[in-house]
C-alpha positions in Angstrom: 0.0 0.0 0.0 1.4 3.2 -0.3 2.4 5.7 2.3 -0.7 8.1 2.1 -2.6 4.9 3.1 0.2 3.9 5.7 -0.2 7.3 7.0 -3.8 7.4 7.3 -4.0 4.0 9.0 -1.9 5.3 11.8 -4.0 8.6 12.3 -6.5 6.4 12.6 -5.2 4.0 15.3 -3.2 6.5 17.0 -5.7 8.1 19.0 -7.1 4.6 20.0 -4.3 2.6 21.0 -4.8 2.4 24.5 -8.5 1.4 24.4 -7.6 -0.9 21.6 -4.9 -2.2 23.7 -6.9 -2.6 26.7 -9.4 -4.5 24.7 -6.9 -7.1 23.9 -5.4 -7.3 27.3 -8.8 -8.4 28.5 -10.3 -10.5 26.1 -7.5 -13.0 26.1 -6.2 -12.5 29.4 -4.5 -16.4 29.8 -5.2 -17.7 27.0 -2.5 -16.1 24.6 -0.4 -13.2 24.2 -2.2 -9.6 23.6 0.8 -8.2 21.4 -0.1 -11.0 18.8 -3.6 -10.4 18.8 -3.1 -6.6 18.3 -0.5 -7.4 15.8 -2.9 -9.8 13.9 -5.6 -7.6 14.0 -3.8 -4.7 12.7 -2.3 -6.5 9.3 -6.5 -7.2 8.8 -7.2 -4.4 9.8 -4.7 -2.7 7.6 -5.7 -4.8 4.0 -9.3 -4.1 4.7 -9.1 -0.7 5.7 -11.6 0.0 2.6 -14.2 -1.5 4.2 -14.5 1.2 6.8 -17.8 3.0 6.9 -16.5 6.1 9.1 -13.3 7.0 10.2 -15.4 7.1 13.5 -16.3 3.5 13.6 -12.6 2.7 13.5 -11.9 1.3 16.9 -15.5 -1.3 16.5 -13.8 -2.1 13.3 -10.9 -3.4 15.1 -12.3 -4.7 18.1 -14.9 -6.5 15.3 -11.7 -7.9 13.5 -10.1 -9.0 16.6 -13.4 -10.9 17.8 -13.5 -12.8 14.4 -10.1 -13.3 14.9 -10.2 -15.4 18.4 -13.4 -17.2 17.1 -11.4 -18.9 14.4 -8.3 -19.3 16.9 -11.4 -21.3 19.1 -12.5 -23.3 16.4 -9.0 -24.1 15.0 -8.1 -25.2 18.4 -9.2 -24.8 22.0 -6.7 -23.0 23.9 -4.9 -23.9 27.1 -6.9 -21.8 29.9 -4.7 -20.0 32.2 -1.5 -21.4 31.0 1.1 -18.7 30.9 -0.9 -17.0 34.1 2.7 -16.2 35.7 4.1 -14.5 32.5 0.9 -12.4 32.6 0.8 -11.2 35.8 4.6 -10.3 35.9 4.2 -8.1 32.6 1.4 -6.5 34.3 3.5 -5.5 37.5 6.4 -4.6 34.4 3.7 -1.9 33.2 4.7 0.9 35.9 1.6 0.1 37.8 1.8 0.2 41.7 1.6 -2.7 43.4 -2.3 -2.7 44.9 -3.5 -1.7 41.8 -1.5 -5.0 39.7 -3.2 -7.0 42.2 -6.5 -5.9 41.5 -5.9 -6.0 37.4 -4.2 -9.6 38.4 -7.3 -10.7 40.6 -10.4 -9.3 38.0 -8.7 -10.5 34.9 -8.5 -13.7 36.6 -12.1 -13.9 37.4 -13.2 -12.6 34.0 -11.3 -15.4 32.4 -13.9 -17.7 34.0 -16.7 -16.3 32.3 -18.4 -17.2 29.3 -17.2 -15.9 26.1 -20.2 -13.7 25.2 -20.5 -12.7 28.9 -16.6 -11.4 29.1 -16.7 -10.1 25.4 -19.7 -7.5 26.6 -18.1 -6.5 29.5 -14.8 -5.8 28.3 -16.2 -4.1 25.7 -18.7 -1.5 27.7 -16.8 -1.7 31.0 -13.2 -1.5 29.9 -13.1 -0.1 25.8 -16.3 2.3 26.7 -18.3 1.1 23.9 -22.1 2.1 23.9 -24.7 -0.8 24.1 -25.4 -0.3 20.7 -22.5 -0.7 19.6 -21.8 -3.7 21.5 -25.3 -5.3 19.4 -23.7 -4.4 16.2 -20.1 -6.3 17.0 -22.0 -9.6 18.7 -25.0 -9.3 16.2 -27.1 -9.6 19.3 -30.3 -7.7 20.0 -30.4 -4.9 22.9 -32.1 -7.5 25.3 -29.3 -9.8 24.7 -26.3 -7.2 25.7 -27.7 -5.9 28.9 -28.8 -9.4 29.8 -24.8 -10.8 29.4 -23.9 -7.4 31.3 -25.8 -8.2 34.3 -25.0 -11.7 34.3 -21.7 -10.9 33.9 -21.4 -8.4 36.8 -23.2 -10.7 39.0 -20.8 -13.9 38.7 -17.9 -11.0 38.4 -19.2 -10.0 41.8 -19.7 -13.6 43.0 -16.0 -14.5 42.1 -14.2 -11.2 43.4 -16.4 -11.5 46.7 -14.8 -12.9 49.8 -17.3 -15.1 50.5 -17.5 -17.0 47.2 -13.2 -17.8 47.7 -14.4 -18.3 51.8 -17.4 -21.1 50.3 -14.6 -22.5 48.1 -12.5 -23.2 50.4 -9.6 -21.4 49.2 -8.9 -19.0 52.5 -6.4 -20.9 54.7 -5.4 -19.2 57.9 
């Protein structure tokens, strides 16, 4: 392509890196690695650039590539949940971020990796990227009903897993 397209491209992403980013940190969260996902997305994202309605769609036009992206991963193979955990949690500490608040992006990325697809894709999406509900029923081809229905179930077992009584039922505080 050539560089007036190149140049475009990046005045496009530019401004929406970090929610772009923070998208991908999310959705995968111990499954794979973010960096490939935003890397695969972008080469897509790049050759089909023409398909772009409005420059102010870009970010759903991502985040919509992205989705397709993992869906095929999923079907291709199913990936090993949780497996490089460790890795993960020692780049997040790597960001710069102080130490309580790595431990809270640790402990809910954790949880959200235990909901359902659908359920963690809506959240991340309105809670985390700031997308509209609307928006969200456009990139899951879901009606309204749908989306706010995954968002409150999501919260709920969010809340259930992050709550100290759910680890207390499960047996997992030891004093």
């Amino acid at each position: 392509m050539s560089k007036k397209a190149q140049h475009k491209f990046l005045a496009l992403y530019e401004p929406v890196h970090d929610r772009f980013e923070r998208f991908c940190r999310a959705r995968v969260y111990g499954e794979l690695d973010y960096k490939d996902l935003i890397n695969d997305t972008l080469l897509i994202g790049f050759e089909k650039i023409d398909h772009l309605k409005t420059e102010n769609s870009f970010l759903s036009f991502l985040c919509g590539i992205a989705i397709k992206i993992l869906a095929n991963q999923n079907r291709k193979n199913k990936p090993d949940s949780l497996n490089d955990l460790e890795s993960l949690k020692m780049e997040w500490v790597d960001q710069g971020a102080n130490t309580e608040a790595a431990i809270n992006a640790t402990l809910l990325y954790e949880a959200m990796a235990l909901l359902p697809v659908k359920q963690k894709e809506c959240l991340i999406l309105f809670e985390i990227s700031g997308f509209s509900i609307k928006e969200i029923m456009d990139l899951q081809q879901s009606s309204e009903s749908a989306i706010k229905q995954r968002l409150k179930r999501g919260r709920e077992k969010l809340k259930a897993l992050l709550s100290f009584e759910s680890v207390h039922q499960r047996g997992e505080v030891k004093a």
